[in-house]
N, C-alpha and C positions, 0 to 999 in steps of 0.2 A: 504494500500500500504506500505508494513515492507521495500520498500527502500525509502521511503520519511524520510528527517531529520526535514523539515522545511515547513510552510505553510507559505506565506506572502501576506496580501493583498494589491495588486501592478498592476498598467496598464500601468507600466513607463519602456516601451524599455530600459531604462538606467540601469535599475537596474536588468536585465537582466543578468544570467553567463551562463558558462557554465555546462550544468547536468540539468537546469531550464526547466518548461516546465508549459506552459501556462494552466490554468486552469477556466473553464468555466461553465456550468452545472457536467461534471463531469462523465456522462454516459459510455463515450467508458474506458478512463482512470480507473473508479473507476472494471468497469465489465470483465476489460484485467489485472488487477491490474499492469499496466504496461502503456509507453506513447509507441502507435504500432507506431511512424513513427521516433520516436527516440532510443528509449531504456527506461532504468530505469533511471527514474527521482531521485535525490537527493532534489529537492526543487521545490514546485507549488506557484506561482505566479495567484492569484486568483485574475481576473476580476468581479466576479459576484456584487461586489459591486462599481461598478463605478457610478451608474446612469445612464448610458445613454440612451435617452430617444426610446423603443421600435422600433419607425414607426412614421415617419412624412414624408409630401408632401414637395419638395421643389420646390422651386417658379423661375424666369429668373425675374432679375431688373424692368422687364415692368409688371409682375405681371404674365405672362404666365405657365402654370403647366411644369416642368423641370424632375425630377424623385420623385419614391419613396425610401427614405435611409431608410432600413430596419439596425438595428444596431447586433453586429455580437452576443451581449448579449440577442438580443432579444430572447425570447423563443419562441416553436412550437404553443403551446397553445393559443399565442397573435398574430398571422397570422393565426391559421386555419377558422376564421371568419372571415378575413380579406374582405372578399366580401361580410360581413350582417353587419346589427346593427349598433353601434356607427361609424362604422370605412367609411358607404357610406355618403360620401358626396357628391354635386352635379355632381363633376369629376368625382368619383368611379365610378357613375352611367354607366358611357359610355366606361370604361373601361371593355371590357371582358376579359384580362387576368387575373384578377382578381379568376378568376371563378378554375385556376388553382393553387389556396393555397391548397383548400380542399383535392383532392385528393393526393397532394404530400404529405402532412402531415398523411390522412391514410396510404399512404405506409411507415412510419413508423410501419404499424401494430406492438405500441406499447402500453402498459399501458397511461390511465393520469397521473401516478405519471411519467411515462419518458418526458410526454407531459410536465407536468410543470419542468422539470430541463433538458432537451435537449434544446443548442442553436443551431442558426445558423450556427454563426460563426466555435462552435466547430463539427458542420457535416462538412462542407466545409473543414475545415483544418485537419481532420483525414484522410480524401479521402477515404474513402471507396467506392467500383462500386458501391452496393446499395443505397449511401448515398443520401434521395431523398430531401434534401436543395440543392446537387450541380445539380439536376437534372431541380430543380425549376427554379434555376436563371443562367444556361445554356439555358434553353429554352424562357428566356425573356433577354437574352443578358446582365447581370447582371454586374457589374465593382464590385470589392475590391475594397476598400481603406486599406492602408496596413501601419502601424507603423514602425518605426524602429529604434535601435540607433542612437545617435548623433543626432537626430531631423531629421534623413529621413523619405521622406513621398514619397509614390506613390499608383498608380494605374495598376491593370491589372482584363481583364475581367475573368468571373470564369471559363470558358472554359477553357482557357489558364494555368490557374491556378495550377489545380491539373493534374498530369502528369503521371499516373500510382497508384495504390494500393496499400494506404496509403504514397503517396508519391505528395508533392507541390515544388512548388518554393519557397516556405517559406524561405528566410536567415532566420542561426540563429538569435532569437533574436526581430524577426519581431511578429508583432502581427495584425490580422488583427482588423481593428476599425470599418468599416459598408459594407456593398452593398448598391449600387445606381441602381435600376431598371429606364430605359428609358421610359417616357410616350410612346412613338412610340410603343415599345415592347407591351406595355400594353392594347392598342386602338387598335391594330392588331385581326381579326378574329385566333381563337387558337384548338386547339385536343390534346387531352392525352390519352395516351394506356397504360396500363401497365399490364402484367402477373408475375407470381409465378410459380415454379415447384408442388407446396404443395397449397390447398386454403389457402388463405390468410399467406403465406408465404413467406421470402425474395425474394424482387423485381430480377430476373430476368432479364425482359428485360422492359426498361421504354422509350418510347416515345412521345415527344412533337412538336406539327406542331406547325406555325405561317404563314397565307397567310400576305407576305409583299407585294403583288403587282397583279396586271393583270398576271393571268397564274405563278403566283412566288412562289416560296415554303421554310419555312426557319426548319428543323429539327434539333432537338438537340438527341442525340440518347446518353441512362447511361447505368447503369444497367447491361445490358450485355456485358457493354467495356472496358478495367483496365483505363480507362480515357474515357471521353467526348468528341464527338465527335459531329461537326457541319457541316451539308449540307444546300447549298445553292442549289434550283432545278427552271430555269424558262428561259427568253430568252436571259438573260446576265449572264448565268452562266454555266458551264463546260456541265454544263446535263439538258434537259427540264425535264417540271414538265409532264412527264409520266410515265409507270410503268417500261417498259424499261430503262427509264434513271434513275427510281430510284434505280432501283436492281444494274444496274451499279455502280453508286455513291456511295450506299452503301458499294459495295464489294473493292472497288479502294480506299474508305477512313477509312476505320478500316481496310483492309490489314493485315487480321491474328490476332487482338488484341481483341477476345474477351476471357471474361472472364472464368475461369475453375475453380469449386468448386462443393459444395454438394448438393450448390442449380440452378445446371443447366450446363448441358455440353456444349461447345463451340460449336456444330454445328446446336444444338437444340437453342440456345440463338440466333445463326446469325438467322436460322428459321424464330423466334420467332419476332426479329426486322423486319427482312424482311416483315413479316406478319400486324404488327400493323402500320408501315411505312405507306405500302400501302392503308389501311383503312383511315388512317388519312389523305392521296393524294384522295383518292375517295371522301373524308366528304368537305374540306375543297379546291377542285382545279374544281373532276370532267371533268379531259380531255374527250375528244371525240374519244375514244379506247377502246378497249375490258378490261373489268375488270376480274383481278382475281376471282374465286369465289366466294372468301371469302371475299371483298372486301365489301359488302351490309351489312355486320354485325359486330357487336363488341364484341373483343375478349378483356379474361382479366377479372380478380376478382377486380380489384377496377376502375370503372368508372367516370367518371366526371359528376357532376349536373350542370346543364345551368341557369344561373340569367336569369329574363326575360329581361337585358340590350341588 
């Protein structure tokens, strides 16, 4: 990056200027040779050596499961097992949201070597539509925690977050410090769809169910939207969980904002969500209505594998 003057290893909002630009794995920055949501950086401010610690459960005073803080340094590599191995503990076990690392993490269709230096943190705050960390913790209801000068501190969910293509709420200066996934999110019944223009190429359109309730339906829809977009479908919300009201909902809450590039024209992406929408309403609700065709099978080059939880 020939406009870099300075590298500093720093996590301290304060020492923040302006021209500064937060640096983390390094993938989008080092590959744009540019920071895409600012400009040219004059100086990086390098988190990668903080410490902080990947992924831990946190607990409620009475000892009750609370969420999981995944940290924003955590890398891809150290969630895409998040559902085997060292990482189930007796909680894990009953959580099947869980079951939704894997797949987000293939739709990186990238290298190991991006797998070990892509964080979260820096998917999330680049905003890219494909970006499938903000697509992860949209579809489990995710919260920032978010740094900032003078000792501010807040929270905002990730949905909310990023706000069009390569564009956040991010203040200058701000840095985000971890996501808090909600047990609730997690212990929820869930479905992922996701398709490419190309096999195995830039996500498209990416959707994730969550049955919160009798007849209730909660979708996060990426990928093909310049932002994140969340439906709620069931019998206290704008639209029942049928196919009717989900094509409604759909088209009444992205209202012209889907995405337009090389990997996927706007009316083929609405398509495309409308299609996997619906699958995921037939897998996970099954109203008592005439299904779509398509609706009995799964579309889409990366699928989701089911833990026996």
């Amino acid at each position: 990056m020939t406009c870099v003057d300075e590298v500093l290893t720093c996590a301290d909002p304060e020492q923040w200027r302006p021209g500064d630009s937060w640096l983390a794995g390094g993938t989008v920055l080092y590959s744009y040779g540019t920071d895409i949501t600012q400009g040219p950086p004059r100086r990086l401010l390098d988190i990668a050596g903080t410490g902080w610690t990947p992924l831990q459960w946190r607990y409620t005073i009475d000892g009750g499961p609370l969420d999981l803080e995944i940290a924003a340094t955590c890398r891809i590599a150290e969630i895409y097992t998040m559902g085997e191995g060292e990482h189930v503990s007796r909680l894990a076990r009953d959580l099947p949201g869980l079951d939704l690392f894997a797949p987000c993490c293939d739709s990186f269709v990238a290298s190991w070597k991006i797998w070990n230096l892509s964080t979260i943190g820096g998917n999330v705050a680049t905003g890219l539509p494909a970006g499938p960390m903000i697509s992860l913790l949209t579809g489990l209801d995710a919260v920032a925690l978010i740094w900032g000068p003078a000792g501010s501190l807040r929270t905002m969910p990730v949905a909310e977050l990023v706000v069009g293509e390569a564009k956040t709420l991010l203040d200058p200066g701000e840095l985000i410090r971890s996501f808090h996934v909600p047990i609730e999110a997690l212990a929820q019944p869930c479905a992922f769809r996701r398709i490419s223009l190309t096999e195995r190429g830039r996500t498209a359109a990416l959707v994730i169910g969550r049955r919160v309730g009798p007849d209730r339906l909660r979708l996060s829809i990426t990928g093909a939207t310049k932002r994140p977009h969340i439906l709620d479908l069931g019998p206290d919300a704008a639209d029942p969980a049928t196919y009717a009201g989900l094509h409604r909902a759909i088209t009444e809450t992205v209202d012209g904002e889907w995405h337009d590039d090389i990997h996927g024209t706007p009316v083929w992406r609405e398509a495309m969500t409308h299609r996997l929408a619906a699958e995921i309403l037939s897998e996970l609700i099954d109203p008592r209505c005439p299904q779509p065709w398509f609706a009995g099978r799964t579309t889409g080059d990366i699928t989701m594998t089911r833990s026996p939880r």
